[in-house]
C-alpha positions, -999 to 999 in steps of 0.1 A, spaced: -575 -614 -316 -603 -640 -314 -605 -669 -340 -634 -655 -371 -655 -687 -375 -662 -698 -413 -636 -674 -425 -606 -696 -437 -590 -668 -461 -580 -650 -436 -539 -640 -436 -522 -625 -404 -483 -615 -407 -465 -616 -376 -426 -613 -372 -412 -647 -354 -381 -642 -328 -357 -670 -325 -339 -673 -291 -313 -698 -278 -300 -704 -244 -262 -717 -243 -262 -732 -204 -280 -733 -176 -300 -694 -166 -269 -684 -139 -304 -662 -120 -314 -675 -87 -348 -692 -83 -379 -670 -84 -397 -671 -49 -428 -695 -44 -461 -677 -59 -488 -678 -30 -514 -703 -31 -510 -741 -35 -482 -743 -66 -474 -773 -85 -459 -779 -119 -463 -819 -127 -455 -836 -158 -486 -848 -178 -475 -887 -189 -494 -896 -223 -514 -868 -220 -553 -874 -235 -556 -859 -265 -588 -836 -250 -569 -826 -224 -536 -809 -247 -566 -793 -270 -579 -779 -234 -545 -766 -224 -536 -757 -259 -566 -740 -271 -575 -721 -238 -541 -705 -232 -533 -700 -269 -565 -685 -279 -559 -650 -272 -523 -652 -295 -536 -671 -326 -523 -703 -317 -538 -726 -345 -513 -750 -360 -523 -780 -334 -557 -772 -343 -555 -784 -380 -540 -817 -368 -566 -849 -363 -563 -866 -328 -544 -894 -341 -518 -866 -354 -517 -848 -323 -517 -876 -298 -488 -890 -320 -464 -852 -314 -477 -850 -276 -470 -887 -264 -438 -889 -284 -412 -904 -259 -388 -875 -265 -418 -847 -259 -425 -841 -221 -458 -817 -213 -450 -799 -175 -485 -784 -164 -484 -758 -139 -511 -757 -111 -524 -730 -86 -549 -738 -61 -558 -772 -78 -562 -754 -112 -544 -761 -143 -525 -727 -149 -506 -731 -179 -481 -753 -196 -449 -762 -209 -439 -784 -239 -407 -795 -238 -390 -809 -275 -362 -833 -272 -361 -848 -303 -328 -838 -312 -306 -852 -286 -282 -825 -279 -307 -796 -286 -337 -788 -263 -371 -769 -272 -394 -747 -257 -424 -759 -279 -449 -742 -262 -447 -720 -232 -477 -700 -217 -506 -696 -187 -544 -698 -190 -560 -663 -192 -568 -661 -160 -535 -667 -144 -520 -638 -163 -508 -609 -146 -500 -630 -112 -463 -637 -111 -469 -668 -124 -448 -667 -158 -415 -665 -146 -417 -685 -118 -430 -712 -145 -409 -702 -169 -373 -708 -148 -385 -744 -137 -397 -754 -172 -363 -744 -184 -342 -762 -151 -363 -793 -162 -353 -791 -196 -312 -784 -186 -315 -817 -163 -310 -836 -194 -274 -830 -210 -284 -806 -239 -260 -782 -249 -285 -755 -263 -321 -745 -257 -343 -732 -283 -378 -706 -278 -394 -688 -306 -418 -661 -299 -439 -638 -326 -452 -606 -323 -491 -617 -316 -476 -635 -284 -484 -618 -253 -461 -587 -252 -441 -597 -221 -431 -627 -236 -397 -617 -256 -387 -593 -226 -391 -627 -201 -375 -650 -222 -346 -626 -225 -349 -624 -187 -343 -654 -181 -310 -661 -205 -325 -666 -239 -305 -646 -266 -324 -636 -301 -303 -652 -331 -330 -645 -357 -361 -629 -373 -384 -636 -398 -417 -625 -412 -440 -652 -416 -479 -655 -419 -506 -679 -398 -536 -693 -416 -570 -689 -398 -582 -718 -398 
């Protein structure tokens, strides 16, 4: 569903899944993807450069709460000490990304999880996916959080559950176009 320019009263229900990871996903490393991968952390990412990331992968799935933020907003959540921003790259190309929360010290988040449009559909996810969550258990949490809603891609609640997440709640909720 694209973004309706000019129409701010629009309303779109979704249902929001809540999933927590205990310890460490017991599954073995995917295999390398073909092509030149890397997944490097993003230090202080630029503002311009989230809203790239941000806006281009979460287009497609209504992602608009970071939109309604100023830069000064956004670059304070983004560059927060306790926020790390993994970006995954394929042949030199930023792929998608991977915000990881830890704000609460003993509690991890999967902020934001996902891969540009074009990467989609390449065995990219859950290759990204398993590393985003290794980096996130090197730091001594005892629980990982992801939430996922029903305009997400489809495959998202059935890889996170791949990969060791465990549903512990659902609501219905509603997004404001902006």
């Amino acid at each position: 569903m694209k973004l309706v320019p000019g129409d701010s009263s629009k309303r779109v229900p979704m249902t929001v899944t809540f999933l927590e990871m205990k310890s460490k996903p017991p599954a073995l490393p995917p295999p390398q993807p073909r092509g030149k991968i890397a997944i490097l952390r993003a230090e202080n990412p630029p503002v311009h450069f989230y809203r790239y990331l941000y806006n281009t992968i979460g287009d497609a799935y209504l992602w608009v709460d970071r939109r309604k933020l100023s830069d000064d907003a956004l670059a304070e959540l983004v560059q927060h000490p306790q926020v790390d921003l993994y970006v995954l790259y394929v042949d030199g190309n930023p792929a998608g990304m991977a915000e990881l929360e830890f704000k609460d010290a003993a509690v991890g988040q999967v902020a934001y999880f996902g891969l540009m449009p074009e990467f989609v559909g390449r065995k990219l996810g859950y290759f990204f996916l398993y590393h985003a969550v290794s980096i996130a258990w090197s730091r001594p949490i005892s629980s990982l959080l992801i939430n996922t809603c029903t305009l997400d891609h489809p495959r998202a609640l059935p890889l996170y559950q791949r990969i060791g997440f465990v549903p512990y709640s659902r609501e219905e909720r509603y997004i404001e176009l902006p």
